[in-house]
Structure formats: C-alpha cells, structure tokens
DSSP file (Angstrom, degrees, kcal/mol; ACC not computed):
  #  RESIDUE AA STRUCTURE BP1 BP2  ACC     N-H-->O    O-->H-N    N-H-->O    O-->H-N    TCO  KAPPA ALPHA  PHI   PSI    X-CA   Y-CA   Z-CA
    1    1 A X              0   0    0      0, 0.0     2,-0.2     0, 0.0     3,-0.0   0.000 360.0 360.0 360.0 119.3   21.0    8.5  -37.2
    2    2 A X        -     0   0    0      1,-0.1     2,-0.3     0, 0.0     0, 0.0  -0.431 360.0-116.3 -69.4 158.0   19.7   10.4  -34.2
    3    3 A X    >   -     0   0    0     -2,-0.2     3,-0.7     1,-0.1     2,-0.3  -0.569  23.0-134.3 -80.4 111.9   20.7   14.1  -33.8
    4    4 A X  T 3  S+     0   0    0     -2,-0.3     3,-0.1     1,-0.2    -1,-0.1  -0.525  77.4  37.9-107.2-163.0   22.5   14.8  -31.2
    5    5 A X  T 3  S+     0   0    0     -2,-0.3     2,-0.8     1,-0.3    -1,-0.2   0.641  85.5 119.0 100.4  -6.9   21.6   18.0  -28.8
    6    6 A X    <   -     0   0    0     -3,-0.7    -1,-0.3     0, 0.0     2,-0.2  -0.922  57.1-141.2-143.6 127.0   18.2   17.7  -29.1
    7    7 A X        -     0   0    0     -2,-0.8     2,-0.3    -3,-0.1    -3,-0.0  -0.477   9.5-159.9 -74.8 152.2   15.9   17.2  -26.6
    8    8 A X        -     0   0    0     -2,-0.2     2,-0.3     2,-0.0     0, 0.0  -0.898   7.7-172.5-125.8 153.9   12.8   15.0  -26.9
    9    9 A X        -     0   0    0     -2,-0.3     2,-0.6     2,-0.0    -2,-0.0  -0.992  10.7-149.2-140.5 163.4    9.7   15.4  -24.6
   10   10 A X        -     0   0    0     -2,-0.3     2,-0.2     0, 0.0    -2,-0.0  -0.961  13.9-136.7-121.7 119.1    6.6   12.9  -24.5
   11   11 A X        -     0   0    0     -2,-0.6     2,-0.2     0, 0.0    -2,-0.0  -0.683  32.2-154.0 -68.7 131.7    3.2   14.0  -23.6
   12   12 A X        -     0   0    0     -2,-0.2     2,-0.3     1,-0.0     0, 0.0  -0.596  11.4-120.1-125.8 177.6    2.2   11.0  -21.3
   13   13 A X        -     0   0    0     -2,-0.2     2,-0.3     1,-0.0    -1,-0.0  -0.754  29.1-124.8-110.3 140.0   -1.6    9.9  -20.8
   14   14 A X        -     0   0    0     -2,-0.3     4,-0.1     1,-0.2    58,-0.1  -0.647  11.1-139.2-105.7-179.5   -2.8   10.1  -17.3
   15   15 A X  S    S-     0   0    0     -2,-0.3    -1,-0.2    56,-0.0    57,-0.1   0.999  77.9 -28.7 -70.6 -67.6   -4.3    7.1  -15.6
   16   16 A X  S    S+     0   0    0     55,-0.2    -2,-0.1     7,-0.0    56,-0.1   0.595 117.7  63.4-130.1 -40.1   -7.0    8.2  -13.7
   17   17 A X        -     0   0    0     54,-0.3     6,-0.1     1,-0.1     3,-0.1  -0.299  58.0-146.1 -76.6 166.4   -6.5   12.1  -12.4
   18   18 A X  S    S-     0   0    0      1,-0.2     2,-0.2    -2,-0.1    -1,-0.1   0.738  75.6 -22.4-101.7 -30.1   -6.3   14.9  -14.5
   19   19 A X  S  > S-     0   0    0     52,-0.1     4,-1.3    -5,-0.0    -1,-0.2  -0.867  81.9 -70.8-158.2-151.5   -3.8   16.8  -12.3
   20   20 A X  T  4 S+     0   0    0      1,-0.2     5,-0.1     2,-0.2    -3,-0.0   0.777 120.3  49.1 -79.4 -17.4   -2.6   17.0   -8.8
   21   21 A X  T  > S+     0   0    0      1,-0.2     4,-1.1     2,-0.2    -1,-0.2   0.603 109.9  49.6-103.0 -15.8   -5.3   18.4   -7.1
   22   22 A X  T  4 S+     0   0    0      1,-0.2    -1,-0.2     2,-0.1    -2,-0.2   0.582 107.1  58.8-103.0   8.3   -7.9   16.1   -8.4
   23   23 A X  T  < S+     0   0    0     -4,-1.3     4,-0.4     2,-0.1    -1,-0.2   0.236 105.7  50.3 -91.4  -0.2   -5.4   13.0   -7.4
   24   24 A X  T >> S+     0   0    0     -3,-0.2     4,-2.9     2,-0.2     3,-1.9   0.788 104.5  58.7 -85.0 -56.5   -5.6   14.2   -3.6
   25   25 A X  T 3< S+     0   0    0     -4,-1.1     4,-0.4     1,-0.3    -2,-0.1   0.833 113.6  40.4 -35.2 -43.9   -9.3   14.3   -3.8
   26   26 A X  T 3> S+     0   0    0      1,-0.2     4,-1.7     2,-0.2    -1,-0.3   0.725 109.3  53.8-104.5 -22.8   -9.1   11.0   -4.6
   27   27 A X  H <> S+     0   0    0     -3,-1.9     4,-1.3    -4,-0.4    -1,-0.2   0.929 109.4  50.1 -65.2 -35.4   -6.6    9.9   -2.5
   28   28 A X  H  X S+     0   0    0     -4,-2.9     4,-0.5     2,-0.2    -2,-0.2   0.303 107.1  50.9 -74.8   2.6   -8.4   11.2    0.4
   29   29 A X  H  > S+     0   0    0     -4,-0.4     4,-3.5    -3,-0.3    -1,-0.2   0.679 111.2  52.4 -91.8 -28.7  -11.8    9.5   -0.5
   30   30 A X  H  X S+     0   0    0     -4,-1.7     4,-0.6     2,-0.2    -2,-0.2   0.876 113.3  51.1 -63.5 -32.5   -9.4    6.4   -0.8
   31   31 A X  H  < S+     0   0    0     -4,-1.3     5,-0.2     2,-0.2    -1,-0.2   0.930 110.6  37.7 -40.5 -77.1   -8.5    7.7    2.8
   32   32 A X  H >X S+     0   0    0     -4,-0.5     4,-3.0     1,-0.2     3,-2.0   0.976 114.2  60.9 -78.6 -46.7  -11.7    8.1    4.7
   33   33 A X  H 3< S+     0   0    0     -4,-3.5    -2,-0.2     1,-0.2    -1,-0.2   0.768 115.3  38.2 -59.9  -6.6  -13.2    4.3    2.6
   34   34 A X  T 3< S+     0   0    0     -4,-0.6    -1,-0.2    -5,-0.2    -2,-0.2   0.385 112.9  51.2-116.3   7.4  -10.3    2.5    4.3
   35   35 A X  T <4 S+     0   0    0     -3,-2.0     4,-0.3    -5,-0.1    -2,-0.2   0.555 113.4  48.0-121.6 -43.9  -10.7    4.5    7.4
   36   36 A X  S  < S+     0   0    0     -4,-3.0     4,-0.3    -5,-0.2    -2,-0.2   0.682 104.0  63.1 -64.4 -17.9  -14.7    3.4    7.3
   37   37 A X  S  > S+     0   0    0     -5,-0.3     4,-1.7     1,-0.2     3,-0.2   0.594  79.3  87.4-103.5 -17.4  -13.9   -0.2    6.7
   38   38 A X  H  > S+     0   0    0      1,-0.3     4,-1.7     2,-0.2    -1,-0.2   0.851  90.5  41.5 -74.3 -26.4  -12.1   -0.6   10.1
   39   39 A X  H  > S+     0   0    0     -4,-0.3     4,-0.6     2,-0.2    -1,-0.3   0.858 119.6  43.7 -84.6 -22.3  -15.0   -1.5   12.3
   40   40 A X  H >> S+     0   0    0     -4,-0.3     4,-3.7    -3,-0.2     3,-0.6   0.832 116.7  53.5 -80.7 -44.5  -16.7   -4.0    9.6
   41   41 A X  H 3X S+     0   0    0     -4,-1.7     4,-1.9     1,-0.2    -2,-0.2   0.834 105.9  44.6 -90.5 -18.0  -13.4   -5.1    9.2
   42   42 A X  H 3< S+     0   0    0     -4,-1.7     5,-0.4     2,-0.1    -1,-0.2   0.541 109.0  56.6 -97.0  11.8  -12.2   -6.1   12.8
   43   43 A X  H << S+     0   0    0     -4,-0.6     3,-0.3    -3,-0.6    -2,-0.2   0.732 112.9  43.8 -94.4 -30.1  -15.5   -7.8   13.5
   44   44 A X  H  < S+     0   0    0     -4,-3.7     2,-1.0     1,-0.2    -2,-0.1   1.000 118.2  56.5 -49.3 -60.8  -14.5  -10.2   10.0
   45   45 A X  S  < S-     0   0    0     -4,-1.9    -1,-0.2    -5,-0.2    -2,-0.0  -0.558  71.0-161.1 -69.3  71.9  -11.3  -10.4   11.4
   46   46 A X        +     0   0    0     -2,-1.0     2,-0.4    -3,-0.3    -3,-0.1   0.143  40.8 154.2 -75.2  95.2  -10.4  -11.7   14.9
   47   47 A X        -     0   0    0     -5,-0.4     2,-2.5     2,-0.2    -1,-0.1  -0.846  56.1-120.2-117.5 171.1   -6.9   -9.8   14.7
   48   48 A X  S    S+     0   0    0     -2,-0.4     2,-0.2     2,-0.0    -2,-0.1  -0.532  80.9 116.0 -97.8  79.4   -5.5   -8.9   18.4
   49   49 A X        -     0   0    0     -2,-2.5    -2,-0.2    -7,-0.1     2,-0.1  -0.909  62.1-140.7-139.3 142.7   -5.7   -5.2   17.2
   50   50 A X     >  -     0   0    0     -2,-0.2     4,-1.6     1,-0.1     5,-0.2  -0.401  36.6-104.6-106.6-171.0   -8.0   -2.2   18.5
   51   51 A X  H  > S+     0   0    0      1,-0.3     4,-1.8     2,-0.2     5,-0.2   0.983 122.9  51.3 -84.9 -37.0   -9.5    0.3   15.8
   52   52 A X  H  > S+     0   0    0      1,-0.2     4,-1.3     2,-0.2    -1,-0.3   0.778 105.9  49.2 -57.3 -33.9   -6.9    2.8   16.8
   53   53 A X  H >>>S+     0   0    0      2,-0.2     4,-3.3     3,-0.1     3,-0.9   0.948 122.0  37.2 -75.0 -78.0   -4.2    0.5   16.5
   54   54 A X  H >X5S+     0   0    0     -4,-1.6     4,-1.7     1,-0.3     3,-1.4   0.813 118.0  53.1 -23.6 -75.6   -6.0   -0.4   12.6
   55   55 A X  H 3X5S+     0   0    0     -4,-1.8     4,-0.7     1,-0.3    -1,-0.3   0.644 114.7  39.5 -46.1 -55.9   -7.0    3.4   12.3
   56   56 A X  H <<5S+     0   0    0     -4,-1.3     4,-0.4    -3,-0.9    -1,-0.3   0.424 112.1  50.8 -92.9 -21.1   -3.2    4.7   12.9
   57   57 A X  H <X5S+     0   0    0     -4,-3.3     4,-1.1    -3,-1.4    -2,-0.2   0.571 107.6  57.4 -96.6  -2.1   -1.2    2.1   11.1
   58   58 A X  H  X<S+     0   0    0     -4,-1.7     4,-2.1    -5,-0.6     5,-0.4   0.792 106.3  52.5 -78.0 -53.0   -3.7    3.0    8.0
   59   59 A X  H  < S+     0   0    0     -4,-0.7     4,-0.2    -5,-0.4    -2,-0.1   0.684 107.0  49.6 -75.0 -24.1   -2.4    6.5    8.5
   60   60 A X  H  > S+     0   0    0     -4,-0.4     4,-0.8     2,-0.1    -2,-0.2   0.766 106.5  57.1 -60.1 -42.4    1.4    5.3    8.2
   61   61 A X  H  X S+     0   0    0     -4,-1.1     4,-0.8     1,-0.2     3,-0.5   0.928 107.2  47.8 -72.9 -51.9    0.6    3.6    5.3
   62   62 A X  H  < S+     0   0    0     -4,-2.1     3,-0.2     1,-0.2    -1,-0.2   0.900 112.8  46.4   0.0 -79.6   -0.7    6.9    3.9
   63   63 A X  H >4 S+     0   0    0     -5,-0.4     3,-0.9     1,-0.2    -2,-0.2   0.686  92.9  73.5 -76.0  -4.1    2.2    8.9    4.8
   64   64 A X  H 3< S+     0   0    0     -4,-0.8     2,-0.7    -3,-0.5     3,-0.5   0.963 108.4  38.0 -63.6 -56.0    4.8    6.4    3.6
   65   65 A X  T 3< S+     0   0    0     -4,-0.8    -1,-0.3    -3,-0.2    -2,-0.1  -0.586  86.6 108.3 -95.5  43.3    3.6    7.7   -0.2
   66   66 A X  S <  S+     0   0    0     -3,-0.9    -1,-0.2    -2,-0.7    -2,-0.1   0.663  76.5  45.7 -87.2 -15.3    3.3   11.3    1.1
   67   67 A X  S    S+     0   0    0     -3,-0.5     2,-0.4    -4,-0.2    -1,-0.1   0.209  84.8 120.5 -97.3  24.6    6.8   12.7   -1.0
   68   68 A X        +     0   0    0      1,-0.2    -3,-0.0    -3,-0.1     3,-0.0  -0.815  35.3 164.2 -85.0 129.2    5.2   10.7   -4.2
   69   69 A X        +     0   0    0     -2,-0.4    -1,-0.2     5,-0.0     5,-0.1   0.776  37.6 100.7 -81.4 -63.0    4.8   13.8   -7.0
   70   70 A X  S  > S-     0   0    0      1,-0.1     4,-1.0     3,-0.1     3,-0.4  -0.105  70.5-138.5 -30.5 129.2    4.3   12.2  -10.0
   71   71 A X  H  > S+     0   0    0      2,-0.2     4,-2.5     1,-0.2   -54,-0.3   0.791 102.3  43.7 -55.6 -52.8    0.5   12.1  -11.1
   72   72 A X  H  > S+     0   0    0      2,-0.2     4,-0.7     1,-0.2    -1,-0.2   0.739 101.3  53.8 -35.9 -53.4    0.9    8.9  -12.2
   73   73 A X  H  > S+     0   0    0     -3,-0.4     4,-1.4     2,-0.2    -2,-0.2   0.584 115.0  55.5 -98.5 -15.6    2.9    7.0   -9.7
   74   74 A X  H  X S+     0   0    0     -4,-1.0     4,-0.7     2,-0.2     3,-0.3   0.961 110.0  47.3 -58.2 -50.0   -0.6    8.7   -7.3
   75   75 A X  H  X S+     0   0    0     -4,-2.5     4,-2.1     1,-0.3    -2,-0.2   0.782 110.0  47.1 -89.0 -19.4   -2.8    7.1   -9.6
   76   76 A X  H  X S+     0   0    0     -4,-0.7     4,-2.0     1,-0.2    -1,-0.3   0.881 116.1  47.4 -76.7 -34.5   -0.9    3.6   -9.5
   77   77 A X  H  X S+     0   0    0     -4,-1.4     4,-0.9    -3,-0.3    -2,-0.2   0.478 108.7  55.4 -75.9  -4.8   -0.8    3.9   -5.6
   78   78 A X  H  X S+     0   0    0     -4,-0.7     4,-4.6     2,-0.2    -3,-0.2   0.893 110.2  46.4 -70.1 -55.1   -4.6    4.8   -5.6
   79   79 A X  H  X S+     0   0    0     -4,-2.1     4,-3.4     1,-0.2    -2,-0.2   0.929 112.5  48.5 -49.9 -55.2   -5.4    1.5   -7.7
   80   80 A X  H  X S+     0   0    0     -4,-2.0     4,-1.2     1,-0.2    -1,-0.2   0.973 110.9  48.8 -76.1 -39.2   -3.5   -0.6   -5.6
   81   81 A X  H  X>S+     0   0    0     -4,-0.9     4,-3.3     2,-0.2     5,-0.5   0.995 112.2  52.6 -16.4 -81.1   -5.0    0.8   -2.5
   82   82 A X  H >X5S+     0   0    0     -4,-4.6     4,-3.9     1,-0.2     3,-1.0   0.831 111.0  46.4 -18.8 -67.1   -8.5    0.3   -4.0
   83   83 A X  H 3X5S+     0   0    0     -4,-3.4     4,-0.8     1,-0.3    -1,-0.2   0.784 105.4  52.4 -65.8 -38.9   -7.9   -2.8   -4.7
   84   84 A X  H 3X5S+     0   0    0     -4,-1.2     4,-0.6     2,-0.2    -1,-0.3   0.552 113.1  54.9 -15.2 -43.7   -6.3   -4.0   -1.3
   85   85 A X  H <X5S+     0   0    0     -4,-3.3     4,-1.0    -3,-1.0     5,-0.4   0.790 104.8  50.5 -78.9 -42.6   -9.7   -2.4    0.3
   86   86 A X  H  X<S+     0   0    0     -4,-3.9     4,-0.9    -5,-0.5     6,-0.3   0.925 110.5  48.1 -60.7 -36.4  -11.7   -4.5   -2.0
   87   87 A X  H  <>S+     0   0    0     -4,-0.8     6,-2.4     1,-0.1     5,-0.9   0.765 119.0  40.6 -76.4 -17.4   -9.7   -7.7   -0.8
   88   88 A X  H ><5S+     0   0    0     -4,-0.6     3,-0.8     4,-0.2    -2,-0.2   0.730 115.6  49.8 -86.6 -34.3  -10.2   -6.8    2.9
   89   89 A X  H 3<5S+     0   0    0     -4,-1.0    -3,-0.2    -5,-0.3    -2,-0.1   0.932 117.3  42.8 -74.7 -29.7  -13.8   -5.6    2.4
   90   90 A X  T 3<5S-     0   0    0     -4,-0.9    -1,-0.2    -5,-0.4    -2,-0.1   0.053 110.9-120.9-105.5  22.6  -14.6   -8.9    0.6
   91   91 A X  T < 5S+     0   0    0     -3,-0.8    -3,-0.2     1,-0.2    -4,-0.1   0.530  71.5 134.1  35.7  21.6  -12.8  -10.9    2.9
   92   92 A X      < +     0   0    0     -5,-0.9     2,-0.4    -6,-0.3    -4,-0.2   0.881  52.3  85.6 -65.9 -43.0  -10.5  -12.3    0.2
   93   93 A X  S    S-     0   0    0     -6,-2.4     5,-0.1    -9,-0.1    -2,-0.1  -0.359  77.5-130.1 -92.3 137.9   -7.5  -11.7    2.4
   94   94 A X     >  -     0   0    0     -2,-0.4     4,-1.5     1,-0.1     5,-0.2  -0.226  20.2-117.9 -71.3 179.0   -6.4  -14.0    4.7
   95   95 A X  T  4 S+     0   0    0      1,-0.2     4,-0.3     2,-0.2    -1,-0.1   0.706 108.9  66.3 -73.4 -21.6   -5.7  -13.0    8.2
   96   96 A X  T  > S+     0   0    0      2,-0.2     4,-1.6     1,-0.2    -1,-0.2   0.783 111.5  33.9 -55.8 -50.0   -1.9  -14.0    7.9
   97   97 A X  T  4 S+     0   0    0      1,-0.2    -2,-0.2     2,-0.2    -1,-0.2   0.789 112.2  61.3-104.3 -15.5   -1.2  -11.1    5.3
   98   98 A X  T >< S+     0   0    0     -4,-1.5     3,-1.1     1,-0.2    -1,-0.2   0.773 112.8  39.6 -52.7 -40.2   -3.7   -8.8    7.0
   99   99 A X  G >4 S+     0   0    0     -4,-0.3     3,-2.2     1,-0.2    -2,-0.2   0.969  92.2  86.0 -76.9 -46.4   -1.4   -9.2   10.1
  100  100 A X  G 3< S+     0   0    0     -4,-1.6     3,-0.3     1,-0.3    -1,-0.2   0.377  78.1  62.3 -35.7 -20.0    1.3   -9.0    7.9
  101  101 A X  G <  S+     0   0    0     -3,-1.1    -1,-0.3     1,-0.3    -2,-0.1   0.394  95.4  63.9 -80.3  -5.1    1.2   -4.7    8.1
  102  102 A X  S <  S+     0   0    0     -3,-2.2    -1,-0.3    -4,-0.0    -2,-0.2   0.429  72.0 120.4-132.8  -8.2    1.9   -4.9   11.5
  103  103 A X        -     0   0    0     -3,-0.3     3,-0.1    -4,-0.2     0, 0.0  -0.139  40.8-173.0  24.5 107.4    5.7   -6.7   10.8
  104  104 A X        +     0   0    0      1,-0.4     2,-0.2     0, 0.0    -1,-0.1   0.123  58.7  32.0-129.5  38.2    8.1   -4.1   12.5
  105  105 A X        -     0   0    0      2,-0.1     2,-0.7     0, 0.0    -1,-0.4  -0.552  63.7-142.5-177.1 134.6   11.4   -5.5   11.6
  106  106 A X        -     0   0    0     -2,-0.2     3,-0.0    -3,-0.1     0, 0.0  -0.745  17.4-163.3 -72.4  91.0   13.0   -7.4    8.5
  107  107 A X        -     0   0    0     -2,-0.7     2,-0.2     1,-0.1    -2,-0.1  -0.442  26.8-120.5 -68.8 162.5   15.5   -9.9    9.7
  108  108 A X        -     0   0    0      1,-0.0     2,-0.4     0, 0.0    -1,-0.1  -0.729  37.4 -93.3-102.8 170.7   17.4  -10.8    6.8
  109  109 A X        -     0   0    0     -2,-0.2     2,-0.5     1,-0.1     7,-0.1  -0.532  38.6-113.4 -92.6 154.0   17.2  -14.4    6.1
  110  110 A X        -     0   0    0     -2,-0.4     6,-0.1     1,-0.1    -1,-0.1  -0.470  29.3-172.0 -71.1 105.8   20.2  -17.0    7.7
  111  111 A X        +     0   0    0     -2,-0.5     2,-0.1     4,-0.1    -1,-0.1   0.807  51.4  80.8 -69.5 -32.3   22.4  -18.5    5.0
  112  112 A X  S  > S-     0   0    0      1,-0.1     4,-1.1     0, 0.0     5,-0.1  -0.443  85.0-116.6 -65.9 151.5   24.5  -21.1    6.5
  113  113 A X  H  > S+     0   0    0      1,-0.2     4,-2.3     2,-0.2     5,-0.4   0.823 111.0  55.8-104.7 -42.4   23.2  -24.2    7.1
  114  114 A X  H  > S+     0   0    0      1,-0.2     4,-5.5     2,-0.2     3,-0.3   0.964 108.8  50.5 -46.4 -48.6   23.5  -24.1   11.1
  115  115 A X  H  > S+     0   0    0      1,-0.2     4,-2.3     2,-0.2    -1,-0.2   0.922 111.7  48.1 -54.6 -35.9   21.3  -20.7   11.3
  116  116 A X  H  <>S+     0   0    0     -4,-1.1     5,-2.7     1,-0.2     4,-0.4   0.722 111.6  46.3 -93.3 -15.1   18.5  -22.1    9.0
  117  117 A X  H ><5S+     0   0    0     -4,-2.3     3,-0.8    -3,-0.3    -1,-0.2   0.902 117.2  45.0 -74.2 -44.2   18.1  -25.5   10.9
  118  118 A X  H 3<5S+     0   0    0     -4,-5.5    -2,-0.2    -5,-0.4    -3,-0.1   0.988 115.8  43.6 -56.3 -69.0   18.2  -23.4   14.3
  119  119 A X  T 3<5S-     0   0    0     -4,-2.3    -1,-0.2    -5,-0.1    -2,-0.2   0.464 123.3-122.9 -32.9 -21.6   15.5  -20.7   12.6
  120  120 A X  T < 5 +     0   0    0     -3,-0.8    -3,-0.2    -4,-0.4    -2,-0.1   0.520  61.8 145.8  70.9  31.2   13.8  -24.6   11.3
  121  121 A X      <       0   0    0     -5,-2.7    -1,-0.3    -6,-0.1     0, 0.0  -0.397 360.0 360.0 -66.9 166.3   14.0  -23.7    7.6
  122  122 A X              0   0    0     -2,-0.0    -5,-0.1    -5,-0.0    -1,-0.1   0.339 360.0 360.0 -41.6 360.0   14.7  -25.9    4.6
C-alpha cells in the first residue's frame, strides 16, 4: 500500500547540459551555426527568400522556445534543431518543407463534401 502524505522526488539525468547556463551556451552556438548556414543554404536552395528574410524568421524560431525553463525540454529543442541544420546543410530537405516555415496561417481543413471538392481534396 502506498503512504499517503508523502512526497516523492526523482533526481532526473540530464541530456546533454549540466545546468542552465551551459544549455544557453549551447543554444546560442546552435544560434550563430544556423545563422552561418543561411548563405550556403540559399545558393542550394532557389527559395524566393532574401538572407534577411532567412536570418529573421531563424530568429522567430528561436524566440518561440524563449519561456522554455526546463533543462531538459532545452536539451530536446537543441537536438532537434541540430538535427533540422544537419538536414538543411546536407540538403536532405526538400524545398517544399524548407518553405514550409514561412506558412503564416493555418486554415482548418473543410469537412463537408462541397468545401473539399471546391478546395480539390479527396
């Protein structure tokens, strides 16, 4: 039977930082490599984007995950950065989902049969 009243706490492992100040460091080298990558990356990519355009939505993307605290949930948004830089540096991503950042409103999708034929879905 557990007890009740009684708090439990869990000493958790971290990922990749050790604390908060050495997960900025690291966000901010993630920062400035994706922030290097924009001229290499709009002569791979013929997107109808200037580097400022690249260079400032890079900097949204950033500041979206500024109120993240947790050590953790930095070191899981580091990774997936990283890795995102690796598919764009290595030309792995197509140009379609590359574009894809630049999206500025979510329609929801049409349910009725009329909307989706007009919209030319299934």
């Amino acid at each position: 039977m557990a007890s009740r009243g009684v708090t439990v706490s869990r000493q958790v492992k971290p990922i990749l930082s050790i604390n908060r100040e050495d997960a900025r460091r690291k966000v901010l080298a993630l920062y400035k490599a994706w922030i290097r990558q924009v001229p290499i990356s709009l002569l791979y990519y013929y997107i109808p984007k200037t580097e400022a355009d690249c260079k400032q939505k890079i900097r949204e993307e950033f500041k979206r995950h500024a109120h993240v605290t947790d050590v953790r949930l930095i070191d899981m948004l580091i990774i997936r950065g990283q890795m995102e830089l690796q598919e764009v540096a290595n030309v792995w991503k197509p140009k379609s989902t590359l574009m894809h950042y630049w999206k500025e409103t979510w329609e929801p999708q049409p349910t009725d049969f009329m909307s989706k034929f007009l919209r030319g879905q299934d």
